[in-house]
C-alpha atoms as an extended CHARMM CRD file, in Angstrom:
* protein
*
       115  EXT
         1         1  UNK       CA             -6.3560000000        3.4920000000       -3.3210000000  PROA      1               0.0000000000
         2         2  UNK       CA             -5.2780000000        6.1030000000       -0.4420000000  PROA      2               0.0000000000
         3         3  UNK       CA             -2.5700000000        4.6130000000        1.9160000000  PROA      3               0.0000000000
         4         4  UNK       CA             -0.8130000000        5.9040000000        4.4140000000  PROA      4               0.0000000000
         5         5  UNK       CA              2.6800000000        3.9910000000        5.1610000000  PROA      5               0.0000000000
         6         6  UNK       CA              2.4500000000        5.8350000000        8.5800000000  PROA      6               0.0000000000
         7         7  UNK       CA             -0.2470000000        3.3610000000       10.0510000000  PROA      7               0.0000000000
         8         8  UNK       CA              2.2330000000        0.6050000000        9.6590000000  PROA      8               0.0000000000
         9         9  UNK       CA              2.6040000000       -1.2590000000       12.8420000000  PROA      9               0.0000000000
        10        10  UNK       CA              5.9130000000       -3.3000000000       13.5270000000  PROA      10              0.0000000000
        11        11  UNK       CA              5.5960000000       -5.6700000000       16.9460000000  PROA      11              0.0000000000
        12        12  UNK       CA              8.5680000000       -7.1740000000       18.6420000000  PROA      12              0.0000000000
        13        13  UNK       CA              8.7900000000      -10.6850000000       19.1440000000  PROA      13              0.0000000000
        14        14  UNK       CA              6.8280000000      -10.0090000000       22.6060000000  PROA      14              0.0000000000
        15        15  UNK       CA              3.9340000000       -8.5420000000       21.0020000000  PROA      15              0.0000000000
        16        16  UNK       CA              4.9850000000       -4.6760000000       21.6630000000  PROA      16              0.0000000000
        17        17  UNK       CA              4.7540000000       -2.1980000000       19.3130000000  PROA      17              0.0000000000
        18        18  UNK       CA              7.5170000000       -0.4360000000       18.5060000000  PROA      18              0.0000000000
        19        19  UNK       CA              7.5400000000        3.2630000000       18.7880000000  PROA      19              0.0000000000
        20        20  UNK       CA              9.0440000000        5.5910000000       16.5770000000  PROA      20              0.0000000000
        21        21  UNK       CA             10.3110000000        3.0970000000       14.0040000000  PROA      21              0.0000000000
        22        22  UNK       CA              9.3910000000        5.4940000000       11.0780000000  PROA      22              0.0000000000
        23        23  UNK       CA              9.0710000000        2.6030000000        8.7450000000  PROA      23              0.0000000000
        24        24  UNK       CA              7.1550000000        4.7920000000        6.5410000000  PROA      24              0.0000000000
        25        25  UNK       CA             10.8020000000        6.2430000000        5.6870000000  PROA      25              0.0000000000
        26        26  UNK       CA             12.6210000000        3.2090000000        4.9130000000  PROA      26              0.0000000000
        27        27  UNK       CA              9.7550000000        2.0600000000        2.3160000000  PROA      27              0.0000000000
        28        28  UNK       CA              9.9830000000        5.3360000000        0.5280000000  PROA      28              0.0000000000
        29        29  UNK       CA             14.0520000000        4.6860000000        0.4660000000  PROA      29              0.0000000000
        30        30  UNK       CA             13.6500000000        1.4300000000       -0.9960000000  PROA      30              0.0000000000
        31        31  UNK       CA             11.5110000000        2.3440000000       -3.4530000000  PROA      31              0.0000000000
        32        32  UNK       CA             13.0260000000        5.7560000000       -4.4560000000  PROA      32              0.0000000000
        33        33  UNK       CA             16.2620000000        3.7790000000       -4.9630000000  PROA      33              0.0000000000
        34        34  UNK       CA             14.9050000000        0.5990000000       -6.5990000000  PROA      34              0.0000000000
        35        35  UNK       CA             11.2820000000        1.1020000000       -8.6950000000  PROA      35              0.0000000000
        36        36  UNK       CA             10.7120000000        0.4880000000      -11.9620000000  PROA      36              0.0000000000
        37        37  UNK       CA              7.6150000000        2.7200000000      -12.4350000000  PROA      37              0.0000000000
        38        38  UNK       CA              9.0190000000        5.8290000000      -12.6320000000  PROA      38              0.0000000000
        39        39  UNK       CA              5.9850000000        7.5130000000      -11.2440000000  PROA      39              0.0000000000
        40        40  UNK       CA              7.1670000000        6.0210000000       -8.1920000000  PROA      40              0.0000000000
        41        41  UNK       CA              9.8700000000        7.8870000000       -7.8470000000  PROA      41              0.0000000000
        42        42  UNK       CA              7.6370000000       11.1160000000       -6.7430000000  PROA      42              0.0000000000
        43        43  UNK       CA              5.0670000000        8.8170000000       -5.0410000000  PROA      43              0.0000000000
        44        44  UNK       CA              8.4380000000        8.0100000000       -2.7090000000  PROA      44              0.0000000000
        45        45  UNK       CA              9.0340000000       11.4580000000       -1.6230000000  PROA      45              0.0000000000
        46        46  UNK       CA              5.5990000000       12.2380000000       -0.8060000000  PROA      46              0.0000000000
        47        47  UNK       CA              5.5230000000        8.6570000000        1.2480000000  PROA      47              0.0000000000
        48        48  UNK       CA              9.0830000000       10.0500000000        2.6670000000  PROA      48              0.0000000000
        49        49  UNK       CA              7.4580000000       13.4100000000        3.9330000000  PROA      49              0.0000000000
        50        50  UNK       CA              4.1710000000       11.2580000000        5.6980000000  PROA      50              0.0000000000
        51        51  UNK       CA              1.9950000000       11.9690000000        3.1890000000  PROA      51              0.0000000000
        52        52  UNK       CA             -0.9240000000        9.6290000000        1.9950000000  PROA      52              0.0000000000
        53        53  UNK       CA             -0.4670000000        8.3830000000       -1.2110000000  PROA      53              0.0000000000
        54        54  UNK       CA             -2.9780000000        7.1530000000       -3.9560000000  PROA      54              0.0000000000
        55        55  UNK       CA             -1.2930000000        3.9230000000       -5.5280000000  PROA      55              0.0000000000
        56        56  UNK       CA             -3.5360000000        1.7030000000       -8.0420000000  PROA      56              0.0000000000
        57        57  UNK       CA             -3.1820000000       -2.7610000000       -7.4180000000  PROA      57              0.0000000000
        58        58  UNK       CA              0.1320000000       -2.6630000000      -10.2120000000  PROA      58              0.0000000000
        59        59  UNK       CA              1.7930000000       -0.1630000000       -7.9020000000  PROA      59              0.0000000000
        60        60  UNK       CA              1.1370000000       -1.8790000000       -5.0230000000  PROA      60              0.0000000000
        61        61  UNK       CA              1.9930000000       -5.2120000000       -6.3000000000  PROA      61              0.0000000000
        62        62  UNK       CA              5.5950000000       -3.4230000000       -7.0420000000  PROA      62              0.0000000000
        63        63  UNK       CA              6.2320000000       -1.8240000000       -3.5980000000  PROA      63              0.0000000000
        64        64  UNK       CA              5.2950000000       -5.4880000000       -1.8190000000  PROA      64              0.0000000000
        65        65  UNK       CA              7.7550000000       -6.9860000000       -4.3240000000  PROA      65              0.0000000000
        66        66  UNK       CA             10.4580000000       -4.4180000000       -3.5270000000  PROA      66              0.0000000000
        67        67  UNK       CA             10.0690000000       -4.4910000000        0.1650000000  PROA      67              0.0000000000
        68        68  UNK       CA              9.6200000000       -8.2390000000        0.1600000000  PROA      68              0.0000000000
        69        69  UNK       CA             12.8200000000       -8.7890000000       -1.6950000000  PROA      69              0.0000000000
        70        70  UNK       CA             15.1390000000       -6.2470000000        0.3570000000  PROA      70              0.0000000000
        71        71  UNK       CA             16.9380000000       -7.9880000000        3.0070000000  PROA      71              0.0000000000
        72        72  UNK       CA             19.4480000000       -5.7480000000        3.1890000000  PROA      72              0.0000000000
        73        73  UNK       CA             17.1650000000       -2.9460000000        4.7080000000  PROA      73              0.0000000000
        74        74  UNK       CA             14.6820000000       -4.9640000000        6.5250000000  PROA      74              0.0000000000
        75        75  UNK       CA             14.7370000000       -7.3540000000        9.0690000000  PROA      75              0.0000000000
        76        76  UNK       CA             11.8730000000      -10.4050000000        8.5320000000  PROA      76              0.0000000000
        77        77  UNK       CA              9.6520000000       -9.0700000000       11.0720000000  PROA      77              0.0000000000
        78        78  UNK       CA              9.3340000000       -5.7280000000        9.1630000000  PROA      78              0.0000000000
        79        79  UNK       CA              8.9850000000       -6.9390000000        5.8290000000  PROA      79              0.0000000000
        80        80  UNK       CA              5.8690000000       -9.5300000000        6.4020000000  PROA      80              0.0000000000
        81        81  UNK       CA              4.6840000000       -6.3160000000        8.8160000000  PROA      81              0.0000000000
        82        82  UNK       CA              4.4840000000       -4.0350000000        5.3360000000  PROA      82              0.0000000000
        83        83  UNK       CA              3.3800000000       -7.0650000000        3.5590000000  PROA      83              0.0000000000
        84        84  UNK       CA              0.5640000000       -7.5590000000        5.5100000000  PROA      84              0.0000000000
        85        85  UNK       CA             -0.3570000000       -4.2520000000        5.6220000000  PROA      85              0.0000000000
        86        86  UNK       CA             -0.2780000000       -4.0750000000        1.5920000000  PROA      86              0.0000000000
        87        87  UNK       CA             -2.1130000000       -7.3160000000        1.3960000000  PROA      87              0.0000000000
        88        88  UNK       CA             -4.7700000000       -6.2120000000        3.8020000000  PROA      88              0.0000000000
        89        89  UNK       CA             -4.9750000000       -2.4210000000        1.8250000000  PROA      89              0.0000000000
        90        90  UNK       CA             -5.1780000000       -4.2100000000       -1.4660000000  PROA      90              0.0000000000
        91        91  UNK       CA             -7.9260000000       -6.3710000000       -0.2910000000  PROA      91              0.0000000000
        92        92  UNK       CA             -9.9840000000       -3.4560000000        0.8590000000  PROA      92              0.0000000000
        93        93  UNK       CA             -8.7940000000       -1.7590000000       -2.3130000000  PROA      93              0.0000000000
        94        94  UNK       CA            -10.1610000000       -4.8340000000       -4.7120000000  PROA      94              0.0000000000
        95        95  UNK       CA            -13.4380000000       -5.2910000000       -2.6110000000  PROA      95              0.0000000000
        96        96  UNK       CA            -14.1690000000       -1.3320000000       -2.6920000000  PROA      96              0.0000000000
        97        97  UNK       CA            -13.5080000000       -1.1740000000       -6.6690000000  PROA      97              0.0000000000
        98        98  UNK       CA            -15.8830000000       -4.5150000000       -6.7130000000  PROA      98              0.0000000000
        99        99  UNK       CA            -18.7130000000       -2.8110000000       -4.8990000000  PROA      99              0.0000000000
       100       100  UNK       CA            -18.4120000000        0.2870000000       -6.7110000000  PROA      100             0.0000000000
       101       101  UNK       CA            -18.2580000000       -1.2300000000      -10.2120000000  PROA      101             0.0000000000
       102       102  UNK       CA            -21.6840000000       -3.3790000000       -8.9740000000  PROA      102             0.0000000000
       103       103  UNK       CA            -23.6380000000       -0.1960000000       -8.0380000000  PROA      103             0.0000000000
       104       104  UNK       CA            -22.6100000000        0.9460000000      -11.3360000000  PROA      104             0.0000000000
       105       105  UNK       CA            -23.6870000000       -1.7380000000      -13.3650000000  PROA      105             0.0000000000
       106       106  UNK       CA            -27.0300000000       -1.5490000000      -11.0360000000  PROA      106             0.0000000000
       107       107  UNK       CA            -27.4290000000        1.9190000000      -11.3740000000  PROA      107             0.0000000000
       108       108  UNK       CA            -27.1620000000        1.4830000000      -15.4520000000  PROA      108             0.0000000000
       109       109  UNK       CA            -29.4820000000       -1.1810000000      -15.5200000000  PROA      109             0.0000000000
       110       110  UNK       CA            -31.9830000000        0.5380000000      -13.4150000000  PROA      110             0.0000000000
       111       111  UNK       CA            -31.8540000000        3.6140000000      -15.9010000000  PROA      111             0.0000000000
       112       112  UNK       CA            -31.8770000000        1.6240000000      -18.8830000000  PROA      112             0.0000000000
       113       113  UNK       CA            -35.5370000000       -0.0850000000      -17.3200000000  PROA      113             0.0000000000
       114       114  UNK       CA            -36.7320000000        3.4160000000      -16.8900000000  PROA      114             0.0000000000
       115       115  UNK       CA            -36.1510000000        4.2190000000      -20.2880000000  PROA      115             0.0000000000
């Protein structure tokens, strides 16, 4: 799935958004210095530059589990704030791959009728 770590919102206790907080740049960090999957080592820098990235549900569930765990770089606040992003990206993710695997299936049955 295409996400873009830039559309990450953090709010202050108050309910404003804070400006300029470049979030996006302290995720890549984090996972640049501390991922397993080695493909996310280049997936980092592109996040690091602004750039969209395509990460599958495994990925995903590794950069939540990074950023969750790293309260050295994160306050609370920012941490749920990229975890709730995630969660709500994987949930479009998993509902998009579910409707596209059922107009598959439909489409295969409907050609195997026609047959």
């Amino acid at each position: 799935m295409k996400i873009d770590f830039k559309l990450i919102k953090l709010v202050d206790i108050n309910g404003v958004v804070i400006e300029g907080s470049e979030i996006h740049k302290i995720i890549a960090n984090i996972v640049y210095e501390r991922a397993a999957n080695l493909d996310l080592v280049d997936i980092a820098m592109r996040m690091n530059r602004g750039e969209v990235v395509d990460l599958g549900v495994a990925e995903v569930k590794e950069v939540r589990g990074l950023v969750a765990n790293n309260k050295d770089r994160l306050s609370a606040f920012a941490r749920k704030a990229v975890c709730d992003f995630l969660d709500s990206v994987g949930k479009a993710g998993t509902e998009k791959e579910r409707l596209t695997a059922k107009v598959t299936k439909e489409e295969s049955q409907s050609s195997q009728r026609g047959k």
